[in-house]
C-alpha positions as CSV (number, residue, x, y, z in Angstrom):
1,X,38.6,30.5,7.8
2,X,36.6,30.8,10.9
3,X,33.8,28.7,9.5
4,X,36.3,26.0,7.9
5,X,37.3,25.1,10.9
6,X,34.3,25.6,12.2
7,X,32.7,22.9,10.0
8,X,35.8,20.9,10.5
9,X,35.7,20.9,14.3
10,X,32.1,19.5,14.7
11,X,31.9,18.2,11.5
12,X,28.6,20.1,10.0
13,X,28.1,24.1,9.6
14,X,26.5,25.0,12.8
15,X,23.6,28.0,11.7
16,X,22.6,30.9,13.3
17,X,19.2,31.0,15.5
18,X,19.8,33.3,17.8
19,X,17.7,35.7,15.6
20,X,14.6,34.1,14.5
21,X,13.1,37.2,12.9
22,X,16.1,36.4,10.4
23,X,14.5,33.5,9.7
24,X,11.3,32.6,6.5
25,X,9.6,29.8,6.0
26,X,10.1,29.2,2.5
27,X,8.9,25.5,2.0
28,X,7.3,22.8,4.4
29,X,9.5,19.5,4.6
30,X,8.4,16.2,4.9
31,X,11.1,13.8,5.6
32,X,9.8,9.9,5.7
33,X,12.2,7.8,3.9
34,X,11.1,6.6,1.0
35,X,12.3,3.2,1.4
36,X,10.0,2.4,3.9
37,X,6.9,0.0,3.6
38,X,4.0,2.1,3.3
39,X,5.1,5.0,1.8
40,X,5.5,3.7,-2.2
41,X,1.5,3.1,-1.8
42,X,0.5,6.4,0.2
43,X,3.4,8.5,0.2
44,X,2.5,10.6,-2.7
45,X,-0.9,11.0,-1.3
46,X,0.3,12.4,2.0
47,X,2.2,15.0,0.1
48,X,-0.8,16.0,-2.1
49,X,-3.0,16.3,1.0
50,X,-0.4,18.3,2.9
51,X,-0.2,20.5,0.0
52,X,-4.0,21.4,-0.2
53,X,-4.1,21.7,3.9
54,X,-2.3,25.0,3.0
55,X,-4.4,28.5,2.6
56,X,-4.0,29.2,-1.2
57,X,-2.7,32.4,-0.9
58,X,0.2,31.1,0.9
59,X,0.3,27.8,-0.4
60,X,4.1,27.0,0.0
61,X,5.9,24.3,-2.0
62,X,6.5,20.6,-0.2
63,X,10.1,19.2,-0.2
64,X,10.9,15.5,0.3
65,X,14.1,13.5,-0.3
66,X,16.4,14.8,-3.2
67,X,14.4,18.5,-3.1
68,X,15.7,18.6,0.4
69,X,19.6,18.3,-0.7
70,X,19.1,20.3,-3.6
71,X,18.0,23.4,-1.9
72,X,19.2,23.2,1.7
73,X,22.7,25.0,2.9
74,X,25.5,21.8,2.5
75,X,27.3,20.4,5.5
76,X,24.9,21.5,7.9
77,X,23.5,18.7,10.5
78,X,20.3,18.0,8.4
79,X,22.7,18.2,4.8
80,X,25.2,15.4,6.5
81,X,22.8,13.6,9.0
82,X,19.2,14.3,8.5
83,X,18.2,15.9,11.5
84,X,17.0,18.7,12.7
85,X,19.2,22.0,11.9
86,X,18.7,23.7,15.1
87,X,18.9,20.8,18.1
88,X,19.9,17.5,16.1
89,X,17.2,15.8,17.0
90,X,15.2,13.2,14.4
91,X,12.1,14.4,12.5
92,X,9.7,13.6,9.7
93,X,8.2,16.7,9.1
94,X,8.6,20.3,9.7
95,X,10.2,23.3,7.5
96,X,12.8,24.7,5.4
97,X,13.7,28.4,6.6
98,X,15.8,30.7,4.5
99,X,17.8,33.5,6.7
100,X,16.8,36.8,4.9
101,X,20.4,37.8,5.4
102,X,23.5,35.5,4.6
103,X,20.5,33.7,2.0
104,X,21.3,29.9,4.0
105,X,18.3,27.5,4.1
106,X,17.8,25.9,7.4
107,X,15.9,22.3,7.5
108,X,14.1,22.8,11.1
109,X,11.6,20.2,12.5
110,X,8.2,21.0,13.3
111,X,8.7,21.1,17.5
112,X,11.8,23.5,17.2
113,X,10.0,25.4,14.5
114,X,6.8,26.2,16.1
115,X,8.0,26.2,19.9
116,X,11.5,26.6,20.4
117,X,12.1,29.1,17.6
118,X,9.1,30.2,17.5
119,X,9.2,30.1,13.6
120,X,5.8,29.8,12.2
121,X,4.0,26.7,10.8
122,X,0.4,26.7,9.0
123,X,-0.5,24.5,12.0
124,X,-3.8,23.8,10.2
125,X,-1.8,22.2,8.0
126,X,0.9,20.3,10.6
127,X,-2.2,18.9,11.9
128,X,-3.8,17.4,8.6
129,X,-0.3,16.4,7.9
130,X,-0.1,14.4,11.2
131,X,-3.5,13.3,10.6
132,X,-2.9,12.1,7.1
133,X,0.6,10.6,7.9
134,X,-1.0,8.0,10.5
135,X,-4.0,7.3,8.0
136,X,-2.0,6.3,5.7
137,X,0.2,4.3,7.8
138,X,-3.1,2.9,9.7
139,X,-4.2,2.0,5.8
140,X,-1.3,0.1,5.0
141,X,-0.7,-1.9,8.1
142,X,-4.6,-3.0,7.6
143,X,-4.0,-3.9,4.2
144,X,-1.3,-6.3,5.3
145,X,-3.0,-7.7,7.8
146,X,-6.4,-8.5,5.8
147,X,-3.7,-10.3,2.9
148,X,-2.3,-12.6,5.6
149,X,-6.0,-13.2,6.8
150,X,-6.8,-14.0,3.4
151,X,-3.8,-16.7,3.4
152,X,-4.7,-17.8,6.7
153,X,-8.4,-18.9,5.1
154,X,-6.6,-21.5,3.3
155,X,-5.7,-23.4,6.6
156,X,-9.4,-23.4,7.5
157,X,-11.4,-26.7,7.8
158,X,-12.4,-28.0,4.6
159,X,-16.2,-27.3,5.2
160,X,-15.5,-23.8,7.0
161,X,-13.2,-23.1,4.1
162,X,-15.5,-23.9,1.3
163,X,-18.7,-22.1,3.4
164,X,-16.6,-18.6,3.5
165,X,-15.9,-18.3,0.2
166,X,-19.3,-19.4,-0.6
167,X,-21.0,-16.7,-3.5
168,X,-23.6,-15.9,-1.0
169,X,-24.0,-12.3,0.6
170,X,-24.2,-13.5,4.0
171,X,-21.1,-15.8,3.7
172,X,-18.9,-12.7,2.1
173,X,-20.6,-10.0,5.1
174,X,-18.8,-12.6,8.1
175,X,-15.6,-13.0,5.4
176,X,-15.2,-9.1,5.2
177,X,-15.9,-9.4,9.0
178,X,-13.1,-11.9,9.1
179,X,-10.5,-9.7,7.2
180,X,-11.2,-6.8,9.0
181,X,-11.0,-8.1,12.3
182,X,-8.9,-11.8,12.0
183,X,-12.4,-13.3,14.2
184,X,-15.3,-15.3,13.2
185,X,-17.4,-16.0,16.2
186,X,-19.1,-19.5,16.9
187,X,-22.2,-18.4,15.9
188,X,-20.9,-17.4,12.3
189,X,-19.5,-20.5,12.1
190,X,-22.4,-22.4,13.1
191,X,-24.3,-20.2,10.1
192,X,-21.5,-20.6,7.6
193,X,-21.7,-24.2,7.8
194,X,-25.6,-24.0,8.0
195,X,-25.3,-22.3,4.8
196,X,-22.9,-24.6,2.9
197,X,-24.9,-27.3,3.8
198,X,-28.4,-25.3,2.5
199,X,-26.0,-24.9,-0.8
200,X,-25.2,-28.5,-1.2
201,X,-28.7,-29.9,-0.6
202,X,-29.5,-26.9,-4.0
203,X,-26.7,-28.2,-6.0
204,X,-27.5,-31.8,-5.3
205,X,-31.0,-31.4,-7.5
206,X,-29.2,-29.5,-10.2
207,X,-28.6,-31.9,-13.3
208,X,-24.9,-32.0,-14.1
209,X,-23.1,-29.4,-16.0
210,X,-22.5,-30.0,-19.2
211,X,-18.5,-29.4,-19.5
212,X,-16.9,-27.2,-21.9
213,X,-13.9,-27.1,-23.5
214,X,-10.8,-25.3,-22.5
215,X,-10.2,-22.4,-25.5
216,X,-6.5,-22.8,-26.2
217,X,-3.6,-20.7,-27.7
218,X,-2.0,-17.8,-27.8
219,X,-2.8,-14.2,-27.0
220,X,-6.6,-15.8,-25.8
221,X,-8.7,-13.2,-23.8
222,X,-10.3,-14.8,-20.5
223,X,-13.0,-13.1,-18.5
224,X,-14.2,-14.4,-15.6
225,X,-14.7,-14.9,-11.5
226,X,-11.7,-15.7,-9.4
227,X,-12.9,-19.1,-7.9
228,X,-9.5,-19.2,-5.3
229,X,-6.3,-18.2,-4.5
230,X,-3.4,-19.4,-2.6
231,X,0.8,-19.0,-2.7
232,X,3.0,-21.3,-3.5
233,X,7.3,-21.2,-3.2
234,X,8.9,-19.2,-5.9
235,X,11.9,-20.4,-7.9
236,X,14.0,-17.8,-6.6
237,X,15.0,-18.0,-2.9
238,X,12.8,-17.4,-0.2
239,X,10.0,-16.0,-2.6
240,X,6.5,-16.7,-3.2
241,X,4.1,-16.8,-6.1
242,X,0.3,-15.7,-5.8
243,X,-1.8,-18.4,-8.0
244,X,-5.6,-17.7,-8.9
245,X,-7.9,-20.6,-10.1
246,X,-10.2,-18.7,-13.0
247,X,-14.0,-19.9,-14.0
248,X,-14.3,-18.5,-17.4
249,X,-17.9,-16.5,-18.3
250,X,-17.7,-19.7,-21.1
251,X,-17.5,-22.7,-18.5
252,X,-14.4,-23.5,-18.4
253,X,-11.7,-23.4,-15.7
254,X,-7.7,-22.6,-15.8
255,X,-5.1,-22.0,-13.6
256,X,-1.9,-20.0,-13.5
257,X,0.2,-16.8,-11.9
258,X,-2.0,-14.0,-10.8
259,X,-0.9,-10.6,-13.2
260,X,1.0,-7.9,-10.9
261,X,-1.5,-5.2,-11.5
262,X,-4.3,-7.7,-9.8
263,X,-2.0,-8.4,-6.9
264,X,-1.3,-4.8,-5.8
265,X,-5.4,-4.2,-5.8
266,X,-5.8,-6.6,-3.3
267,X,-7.4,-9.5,-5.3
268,X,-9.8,-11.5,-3.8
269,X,-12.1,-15.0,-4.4
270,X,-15.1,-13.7,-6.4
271,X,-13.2,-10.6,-7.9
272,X,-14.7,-10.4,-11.7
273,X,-11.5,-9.7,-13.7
274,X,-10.4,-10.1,-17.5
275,X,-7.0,-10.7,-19.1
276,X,-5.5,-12.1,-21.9
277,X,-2.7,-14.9,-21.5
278,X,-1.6,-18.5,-23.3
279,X,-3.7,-21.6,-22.6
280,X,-3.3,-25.1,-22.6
281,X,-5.5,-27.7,-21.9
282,X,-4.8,-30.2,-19.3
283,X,-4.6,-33.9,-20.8
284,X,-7.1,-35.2,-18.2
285,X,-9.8,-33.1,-18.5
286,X,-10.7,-30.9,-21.4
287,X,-12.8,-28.4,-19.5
288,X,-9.7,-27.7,-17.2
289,X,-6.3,-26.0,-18.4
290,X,-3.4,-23.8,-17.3
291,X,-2.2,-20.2,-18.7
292,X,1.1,-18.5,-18.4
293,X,2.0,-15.1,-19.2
294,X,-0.6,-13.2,-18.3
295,X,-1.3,-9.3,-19.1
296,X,-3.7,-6.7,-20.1
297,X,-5.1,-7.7,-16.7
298,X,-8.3,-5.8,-15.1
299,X,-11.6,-5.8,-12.6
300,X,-14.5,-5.6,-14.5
């Protein structure tokens, strides 16, 4: 009865640390939500790479989300708030402790665990944890940033534009500079446009190409070099479509949606890719067309 109104009074099962030789670390918690932004690329990595930060002989099991409530005692502060068992605080990472005699699982964070409670951590593995957590973080935030750098290209000047996405290994080293970065210096510039206008002077003494026509139908397998990209309003509100212009390995150029598994590998002008999708051929020009439904999509 004690306990009832115990839990009652403050609302969550206060536990016992008074004793921490009562206390084993049974399991190592990691408690990002799963909801947020970076962790549905690199959260399953983090855990694998916590996991093998362990010693094998006491490699102990990693709990996250649901394997937390499963296992922990209910209506303690972590069970009813998620935070830390012992002072309440918020924390993404630290341990689940089982007290050897009443059998309750404590969720503790790592500070409390290793200092205040002097519970102990593989704090080898805490610190590739830590470590691992920021990188992928660090990765995430950097692939964002490179895709609106990649948009951003698209508001270039038409010459600086066409000079950067120019199939020429100097013009993609300062365009991988550009991505990483978000700077092209004045002397790049000066040498992109140098370059474009090298490539122009070549193309003008090239005899024409001889056009060929779109291959239409059904089910038609394209392979080929992603020539640009840019986004356009979806139909749906405040939503956006990625759209690719392909040069097919026959001559031929279409346009149309860019497949979900190409958009999530960070697709980019130049990319070599193959898919299969519908054609049509536009009713101006034979050697251009459009395709819709795309799939079976790869890089080659």
């Amino acid at each position: 009865m004690r306990r009832a109104a115990e839990v009652g009074k403050m609302d969550f099962l206060k536990l016992d640390f008074t004793d921490p030789k009562k206390w084993q670390l049974i399991a190592n918690v990691l408690q990002y939500e799963s909801s947020e932004s970076w962790w549905e690329e690199y959260g399953s990595w983090a855990i694998d790479e916590m996991q093998s930060a362990h010693d094998v002989k006491s490699m102990l099991p990693i709990w996250h989300g649901k394997q937390i409530k499963e296992n922990q005692t209910k209506n303690t502060r972590n069970y009813k708030k998620g935070t830390c068992d012992h002072c309440g605080a918020h924390f993404c990472y630290g341990g689940a402790f089982k007290n050897l005699e009443t059998g309750q699982i404590a969720i503790v964070g790592n500070i409390c665990a290793s200092t205040v409670l002097n519970l102990t951590i593989d704090g080898r593995a805490d610190k590739l944890l830590r470590k691992k957590i920021k990188s992928a973080k660090t990765r995430h935030e950097n692939k964002i940033a490179r895709e609106q750098r990649l948009l951003k290209i698209e508001t270039f000047d038409a010459d600086l534009k066409a000079a950067i996405l120019l199939d020429n290994y100097v013009c993609k080293s300062i365009k991988q500079y550009y991505l990483n970065t978000g700077d092209i210096t004045d002397r790049q510039k000066t040498l992109l446009i140098k370059l474009l206008e090298e490539s122009r002077a070549v193309q003008e003494k090239l005899p024409a190409p001889r056009k060929i026509a779109v291959e239409e139908g059904k089910g038609v397998e394209i392979t080929g070099s992603v020539i640009s990209i840019k986004w356009k309003e979806g139909f749906a509100f405040n939503s956006r479509i990625m759209m690719m212009l392909v040069e097919s390995v026959k001559g031929f150029r279409i346009y149309g949606t860019v497949p979900k598994s190409l958009i999530v590998e960070d697709l980019q002008p130049g990319d070599k890719i193959s898919f299969t999708a519908n054609v049509e051929k536009s009713e101006k020009d034979e050697s251009f067309g459009f395709f819709k439904r795309p799939r079976k999509a790869k890089r080659n």
